[in-house]
SERO-4910 file (N, C-alpha, C, O; in steps of 0.05 Angstrom, whole numbers):
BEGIN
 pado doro    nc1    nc2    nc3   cac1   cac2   cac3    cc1    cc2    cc3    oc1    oc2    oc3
  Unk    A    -77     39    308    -49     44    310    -45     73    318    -52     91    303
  Unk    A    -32     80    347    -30    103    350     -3    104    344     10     87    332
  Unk    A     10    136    359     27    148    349     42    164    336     33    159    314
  Unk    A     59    181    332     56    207    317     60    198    280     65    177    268
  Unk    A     55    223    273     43    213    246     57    204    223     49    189    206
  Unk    A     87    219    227    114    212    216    126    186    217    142    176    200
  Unk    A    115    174    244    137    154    246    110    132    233    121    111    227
  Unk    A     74    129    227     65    126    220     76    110    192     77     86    184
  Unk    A     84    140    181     90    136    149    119    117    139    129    105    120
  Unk    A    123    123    159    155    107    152    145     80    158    150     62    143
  Unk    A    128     76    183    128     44    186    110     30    170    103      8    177
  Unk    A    100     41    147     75     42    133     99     32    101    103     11     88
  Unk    A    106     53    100    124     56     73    146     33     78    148     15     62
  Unk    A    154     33     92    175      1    102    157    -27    101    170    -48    105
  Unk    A    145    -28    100    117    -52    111    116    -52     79    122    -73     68
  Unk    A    105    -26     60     98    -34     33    129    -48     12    131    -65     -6
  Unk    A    148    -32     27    171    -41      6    172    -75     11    163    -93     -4
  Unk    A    186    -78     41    192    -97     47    177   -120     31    188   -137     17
  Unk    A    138   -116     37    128   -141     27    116   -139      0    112   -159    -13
  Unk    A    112   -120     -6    107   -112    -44     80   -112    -33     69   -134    -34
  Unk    A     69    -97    -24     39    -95     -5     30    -74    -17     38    -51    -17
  Unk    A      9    -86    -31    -19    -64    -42    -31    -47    -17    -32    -54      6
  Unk    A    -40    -22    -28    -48    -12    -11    -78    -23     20    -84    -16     44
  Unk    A    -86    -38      3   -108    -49     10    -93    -72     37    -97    -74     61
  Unk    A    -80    -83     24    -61   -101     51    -54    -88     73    -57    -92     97
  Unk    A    -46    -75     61    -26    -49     87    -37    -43     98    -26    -38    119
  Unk    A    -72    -37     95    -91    -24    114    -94    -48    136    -88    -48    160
  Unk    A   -103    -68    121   -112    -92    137    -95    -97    159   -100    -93    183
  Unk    A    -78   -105    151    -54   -112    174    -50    -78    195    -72    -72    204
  Unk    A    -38    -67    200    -45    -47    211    -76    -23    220    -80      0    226
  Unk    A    -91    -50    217   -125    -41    222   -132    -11    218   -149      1    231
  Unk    A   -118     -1    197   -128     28    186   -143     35    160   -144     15    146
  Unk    A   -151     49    152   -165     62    126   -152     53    108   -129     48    114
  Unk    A   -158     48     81   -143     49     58   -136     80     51   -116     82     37
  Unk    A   -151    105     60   -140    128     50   -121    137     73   -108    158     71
  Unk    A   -121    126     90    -99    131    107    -76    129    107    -59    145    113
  Unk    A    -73    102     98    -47     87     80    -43    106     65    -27    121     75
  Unk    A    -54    117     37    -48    125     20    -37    150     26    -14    156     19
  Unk    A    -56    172     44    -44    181     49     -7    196     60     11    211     52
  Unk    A    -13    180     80     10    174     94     28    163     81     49    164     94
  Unk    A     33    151     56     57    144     42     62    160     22     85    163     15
  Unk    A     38    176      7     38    189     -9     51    218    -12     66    227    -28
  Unk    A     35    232     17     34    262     17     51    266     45     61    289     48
  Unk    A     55    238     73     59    250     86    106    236     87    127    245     97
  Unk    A     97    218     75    130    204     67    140    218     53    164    214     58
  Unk    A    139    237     30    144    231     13    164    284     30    182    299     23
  Unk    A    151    282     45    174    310     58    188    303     80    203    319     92
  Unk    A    182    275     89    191    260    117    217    246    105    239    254    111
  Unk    A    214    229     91    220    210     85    241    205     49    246    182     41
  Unk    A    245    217     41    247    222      7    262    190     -7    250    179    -26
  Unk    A    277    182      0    290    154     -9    267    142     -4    260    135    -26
  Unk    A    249    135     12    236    112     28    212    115      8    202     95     -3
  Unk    A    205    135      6    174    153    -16    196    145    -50    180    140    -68
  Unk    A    216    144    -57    217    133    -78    212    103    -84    200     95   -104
  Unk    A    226     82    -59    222     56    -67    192     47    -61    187     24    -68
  Unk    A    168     63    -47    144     56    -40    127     67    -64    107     54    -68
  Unk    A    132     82    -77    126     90   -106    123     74   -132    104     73   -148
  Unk    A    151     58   -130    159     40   -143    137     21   -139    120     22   -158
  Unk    A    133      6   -124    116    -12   -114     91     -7   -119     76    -23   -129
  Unk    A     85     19   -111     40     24   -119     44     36   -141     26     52   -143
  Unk    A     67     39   -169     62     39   -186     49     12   -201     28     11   -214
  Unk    A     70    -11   -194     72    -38   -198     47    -42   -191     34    -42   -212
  Unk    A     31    -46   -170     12    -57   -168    -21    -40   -175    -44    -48   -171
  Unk    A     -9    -14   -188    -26      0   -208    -31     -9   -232    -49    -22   -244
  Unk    A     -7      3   -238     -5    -26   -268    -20    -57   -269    -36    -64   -286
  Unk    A     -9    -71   -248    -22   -102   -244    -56    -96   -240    -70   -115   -244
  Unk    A    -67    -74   -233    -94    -86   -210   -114    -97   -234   -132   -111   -226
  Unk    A   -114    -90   -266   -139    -99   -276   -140   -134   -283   -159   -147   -291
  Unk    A   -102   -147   -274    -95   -176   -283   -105   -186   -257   -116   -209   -257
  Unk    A   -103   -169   -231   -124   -187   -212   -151   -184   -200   -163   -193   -181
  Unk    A   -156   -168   -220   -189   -168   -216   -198   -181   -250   -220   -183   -260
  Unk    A   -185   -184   -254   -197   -198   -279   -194   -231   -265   -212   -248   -267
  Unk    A   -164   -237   -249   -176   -262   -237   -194   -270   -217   -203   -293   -215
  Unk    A   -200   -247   -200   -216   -251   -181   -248   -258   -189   -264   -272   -177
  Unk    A   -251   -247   -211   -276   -253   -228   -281   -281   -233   -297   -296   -224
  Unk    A   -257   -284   -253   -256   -312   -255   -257   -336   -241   -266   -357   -248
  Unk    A   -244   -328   -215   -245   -347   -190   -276   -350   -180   -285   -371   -171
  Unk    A   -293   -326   -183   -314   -328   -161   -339   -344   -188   -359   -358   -187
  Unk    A   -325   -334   -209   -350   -339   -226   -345   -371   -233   -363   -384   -245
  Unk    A   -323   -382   -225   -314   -418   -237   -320   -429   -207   -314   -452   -201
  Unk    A   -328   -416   -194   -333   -432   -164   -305   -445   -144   -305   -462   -127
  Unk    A   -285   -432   -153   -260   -439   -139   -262   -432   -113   -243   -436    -98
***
């Protein structure tokens, strides 16, 4: 994904609100880094962008909080043969 780096973060930070997208998604679909993502929503939205860096916050708090309920199922899944 080229393009300058601002408008990057906004289309990054819009992409996470809209779909409640873990950081890890966000990479995939826009074929970039996971620290790139993070970046860019974190450090580079957040003097670009200030409303948009609050509701994208919101969200990789949420799925901070959530990540040990889905890796505790992902365990489960691989270890029951699902």
């Amino acid at each position: 994904m080229k393009g300058a780096v601002e408008e990057r973060a906004v289309e990054l930070g819009a992409y996470i609100v809209d779909n409640n997208a873990t950081v890890r998604a966000t990479a995939k679909k826009f074929h970039i880094s996971k620290s790139t993502v993070h970046k860019d929503v974190t450090e580079r939205l957040k003097g670009n962008n200030p409303q948009l860096y609050a509701k994208v916050k919101l969200v990789l708090d949420k799925n901070k909080s959530e990540r040990h309920i889905r890796g505790g199922m992902a365990t489960r899944k691989k270890y029951k043969g699902i």
